[in-house]
C-alpha positions in Angstrom: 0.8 11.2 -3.4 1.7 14.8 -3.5 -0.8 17.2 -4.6 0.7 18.8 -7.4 -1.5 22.1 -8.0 -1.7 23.0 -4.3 2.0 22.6 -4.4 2.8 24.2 -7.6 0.6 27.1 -6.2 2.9 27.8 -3.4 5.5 27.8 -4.6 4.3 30.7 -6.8 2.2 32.4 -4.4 5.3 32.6 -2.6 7.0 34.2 -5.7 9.6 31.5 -6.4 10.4 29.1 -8.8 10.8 25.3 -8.7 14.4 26.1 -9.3 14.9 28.4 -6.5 12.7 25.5 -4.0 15.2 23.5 -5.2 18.2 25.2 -4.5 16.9 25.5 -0.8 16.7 21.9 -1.1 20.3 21.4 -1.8 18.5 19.2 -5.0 18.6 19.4 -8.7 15.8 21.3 -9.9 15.2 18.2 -12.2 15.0 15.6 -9.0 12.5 18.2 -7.4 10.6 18.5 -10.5 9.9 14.5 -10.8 9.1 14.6 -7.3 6.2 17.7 -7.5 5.0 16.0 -10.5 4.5 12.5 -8.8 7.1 10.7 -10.4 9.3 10.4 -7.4 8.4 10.3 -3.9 9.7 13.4 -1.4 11.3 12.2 1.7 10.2 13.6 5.6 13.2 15.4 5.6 12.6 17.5 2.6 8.9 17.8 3.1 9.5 19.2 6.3 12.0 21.5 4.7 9.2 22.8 2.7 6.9 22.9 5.3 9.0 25.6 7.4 10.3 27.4 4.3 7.0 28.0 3.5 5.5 28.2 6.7 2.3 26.0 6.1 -0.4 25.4 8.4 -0.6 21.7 9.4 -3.2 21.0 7.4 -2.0 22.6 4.2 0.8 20.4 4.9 -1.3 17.1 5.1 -3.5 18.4 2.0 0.0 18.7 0.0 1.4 16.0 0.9 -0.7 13.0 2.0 -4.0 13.9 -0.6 
């Protein structure tokens, strides 16, 4: 299950928007917005995406998105 806050907090630490995440995602920001909020499940592909775009450590990356 993907940790929502620590997600949510990158995203804006970063200085982006869901919206913008998703456009890097090649995704519909509403598809990505089910999918930080739980209701849909990311796939390896795309959480790897967001693990380079954002740069996280490993274990950032495990806290995200295997919590």
């Amino acid at each position: 299950m993907t940790n929502t806050p620590m997600l949510k907090g990158v995203i804006v630490s970063h200085g982006e928007t869901q919206t913008q995440l998703a456009e890097i995602l090649n995704m519909n920001p509403t598809t990505l917005n089910q999918k930080v909020n739980g209701r849909a499940r990311f796939y390896d592909d795309e959480m790897l995406a967001i693990k380079n775009h954002y740069n996280l450590t490993a274990e950032d990356f495990c806290n995200i998105f295997f919590a």
